[in-house]
Structures are given as structure tokens and as C-alpha cells.
MARFIBA-609959 format. One record per residue (C-alpha): x, y, z. Coordinates in steps of 0.001 Angstrom, whole numbers, plus 500000, padded with zeros to 6 digits. Each point is the difference from the previous one (the first is absolute). Example, Ala and Ser with C-alpha at 12.3 -4.5 7.8 and 13.67 -1.06 7.14 Angstrom:
% residues 2
512300495500507800501370503440499340
END
This chain:
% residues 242
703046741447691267501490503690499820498590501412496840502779502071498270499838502261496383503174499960497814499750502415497514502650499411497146499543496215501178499851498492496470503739500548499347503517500498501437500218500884503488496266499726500448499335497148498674503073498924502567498498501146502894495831498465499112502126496635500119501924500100502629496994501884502261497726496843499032502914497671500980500025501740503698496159499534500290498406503428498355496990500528497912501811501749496827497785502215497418502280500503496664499165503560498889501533500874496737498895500966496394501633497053498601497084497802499916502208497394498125502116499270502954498043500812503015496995497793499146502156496978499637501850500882503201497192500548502197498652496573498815503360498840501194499876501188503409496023499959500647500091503540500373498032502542498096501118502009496710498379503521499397500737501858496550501456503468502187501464503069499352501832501648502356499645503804499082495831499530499964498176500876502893497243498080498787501932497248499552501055499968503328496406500053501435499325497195497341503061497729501296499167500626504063496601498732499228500829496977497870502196499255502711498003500340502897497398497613498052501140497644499482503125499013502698498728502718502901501647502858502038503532500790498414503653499836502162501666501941497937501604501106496647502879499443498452500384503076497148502607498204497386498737501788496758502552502363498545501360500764496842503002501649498388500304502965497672503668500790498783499104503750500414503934500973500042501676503903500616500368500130496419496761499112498771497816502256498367497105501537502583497011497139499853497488500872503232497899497530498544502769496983500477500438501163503451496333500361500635499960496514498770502623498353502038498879502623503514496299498447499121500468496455501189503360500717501797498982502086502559496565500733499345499229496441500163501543499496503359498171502908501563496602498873498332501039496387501214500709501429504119496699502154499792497985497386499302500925497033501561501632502448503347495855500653500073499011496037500017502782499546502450499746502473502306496045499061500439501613496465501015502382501385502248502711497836498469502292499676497062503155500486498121501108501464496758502990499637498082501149502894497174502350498702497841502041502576499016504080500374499185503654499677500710500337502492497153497790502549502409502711499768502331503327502038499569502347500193498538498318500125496728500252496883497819497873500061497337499350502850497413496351499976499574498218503246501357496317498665499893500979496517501262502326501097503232497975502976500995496259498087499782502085497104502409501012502893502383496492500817500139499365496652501172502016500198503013498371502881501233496666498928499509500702497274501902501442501749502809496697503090499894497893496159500177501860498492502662499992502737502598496073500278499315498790496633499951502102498565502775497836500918503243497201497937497693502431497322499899501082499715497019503329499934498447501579501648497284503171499374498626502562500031496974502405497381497911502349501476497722501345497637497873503511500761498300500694497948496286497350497079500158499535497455496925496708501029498924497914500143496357500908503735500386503274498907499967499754497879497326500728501843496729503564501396501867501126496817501181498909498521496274502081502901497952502947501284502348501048496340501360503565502030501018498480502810501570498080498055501938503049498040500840501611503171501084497365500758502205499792497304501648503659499982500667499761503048501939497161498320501867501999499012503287497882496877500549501292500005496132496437498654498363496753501786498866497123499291502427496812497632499256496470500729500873499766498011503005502877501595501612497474502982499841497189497620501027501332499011503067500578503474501156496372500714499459499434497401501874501844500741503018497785503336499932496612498722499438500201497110502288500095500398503850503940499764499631499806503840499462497029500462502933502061502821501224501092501519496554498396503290498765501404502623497768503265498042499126501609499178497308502010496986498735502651499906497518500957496894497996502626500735497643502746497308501028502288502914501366499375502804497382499229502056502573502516498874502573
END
């Protein structure tokens, strides 16, 4: 079995895409700091949970080995972790909130391709999946500075990985995901039922997205489906984009 890292994988689109990768034949390692629901997951899908954070090289170094230990060489990653940060126009200067949110954003991801581009490109195999955002696409749909700029970062990382790690063959490539039903998602859909209504009115596939909408898009990527895929990106949005 293809060995494959979710980071993020306890939860939401993560936790999505560890299911779904099982179901299609992978090895899945849940990587998250919410011990709570990766532990019982893992047991779930025979996999392997490791207590992770993304912004920590250590960690990293910590989660390749625990890997490699106990299932063998890895496939791939799949770098789902990501959090919010409602840094707005208006709100008062707070480096430290975007520090926070750029830490496991986009520092995470390029901690996440260094390390396991290394593993893989030893291998001479592989594929990597950056989840990043339709909101890091224009025209500009959401108002959060930290949030939309980190997932911008994202796509380029991607793109610096892909065009380095491909004559090693290995792949490296990007899901944006527009409005998706996640726990991040949770509190909005909970408090502004008509806004989120509204929204997903103007949706032209006219509903929110779920997590394995995003799942199956990682899918297409990490799998041999996407054997000729590097450096692209995939946007799944139901027509926000269009």
C-alpha cells in the first residue's frame, strides 16, 4: 500500500480526504494536534495518528520518522491544515495574528514540501497535494488579509516545488476549494443561517460544498489519475469562479 501523510486529517477536509484515500487503497497517517479526533480516526482506518504541528521543523522530522516506522517509504502528502484569522482592512495592526495564521498557513506547507520533497525525491516517486483557496484566486472574495494572502502563498509554493521536484518524479500540485461545509465553517453557518443562505444562492451550482467534494479532487491528484499533472491547480467552487 501507498503510504500517504494528511496533515489537518483529524477534521474537515482532511479528515475527508484520510477516508476516502483509505477507501481507494492508501496507507493514511492523520497528522493533526487534535489528539481527540485523530486517534479515534486512525483507529478507524488502520492508519497511524501522530500529535503534529505544522509550523515545527522538528515536528516534521518527528512525523517523517514515525511514519516511515512503522508503514514504510511515504507516496505522498496531502497538506490540509489551515486556519482562519478575520484580520480585516479595518482592524487594528496585530503582526502577531498574522504571524499566527502565515505560521501554519504557509509556513506549514513549505516545511511540509521540504521535508517530505527530500523522502520523495530519494524514492524517485511521489505526489503532493497543497490545499490552498478559491479565495486566493481573483477577484477577491473574502476580506481577510492574513487568511487570503498566506493561501496565495500556497499556490506559489507549490508551483517553486513542482518545477523542482518533477525531473525526480514527483508531483506537486494545488486544490483550491471555494465555500466548503467544514468545522471552520461551523460557527457562520450556526449564527448567520440567512447569510449563508445568500451565499449559497449566488453559488451557481446554488449549494455550499462538503468535504469530500474536496476529497475527491485530492484524489484525482495523488492517484495515478493525475500521472501527468504537475504545477496545476484545481478549483472546486461549484461555478464561483466561472
Amino acid at each position: 500500500m501507498d503510504v500517504v501523510i494528511v496533515t489537518g486529517g483529524a477534521s474537515g477536509i482532511g479528515a475527508a480526504t484520510s477516508r476516502l484515500l483509505t477507501e481507494r487503497g492508501f496507507r493514511v497517517v492523520v497528522a493533526d494536534l487534535q489528539d481527540e479526533l485523530g486517534e479515534p480516526l486512525s483507529e478507524e482506518l488502520n492508519g497511524l495518528f501522530v500529535h503534529h504541528d505544522v509550523a515545527d521543523p522538528d515536528s516534521w522530522e518527528g512525523l517523517l520518522t514515525a511514519a516511515v516506522d512503522r508503514f514504510g517509504p511515504l507516496f505522498g502528502l496531502v497538506a490540509a491544515a489551515g486556519v482562519k484569522s478575520e484580520y480585516l482592512l479595518d482592524s487594528p495592526p496585530d503582526p502577531a495574528l498574522f504571524h499566527r495564521t502565515a505560521m501554519v498557513n504557509q509556513l506549514g506547507v513549505i516545511l511540509g514540501v521540504q521535508a517530505v520533497g527530500r523522502h520523495l525525491r530519494e524514492l524517485g516517486r511521489g505526489s503532493i497535494v497543497n490545499i490552498a483557496s478559491g479565495a486566493a484566486m481573483p477577484p477577491a472574495q473574502s476580506p481577510d488579509l492574513a487568511y487570503v494572502s498566506t493561501k496565495w502563498g500556497v499556490r506559489g509554493v507549490s508551483r517553486v516545488a513542482a518545477r523542482q521536484l518533477a525531473p525526480y518524479g514527483v508531483r506537486v500540485n494545488t486544490v483550491l476549494p471555494g465555500l466548503i461545509r467544514t468545522p471552520m465553517m461551523a460557527t457562520i453557518i450556526k449564527n448567520f443561517p440567512d447569510r449563508v443562505a445568500g451565499i449559497e444562492a449566488a453559488i451557481p451550482m446554488r449549494r455550499m460544498g462538503e468535504p469530500d467534494d474536496i476529497a475527491r479532487a485530492v484524489y484525482f491528484f495523488i492517484s495515478e489519475l493525475g500521472s501527468y499533472a504537475t504545477g496545476a491547480e484545481l478549483v472546486v467552487d461549484g461555478g464561483s469562479l466561472a
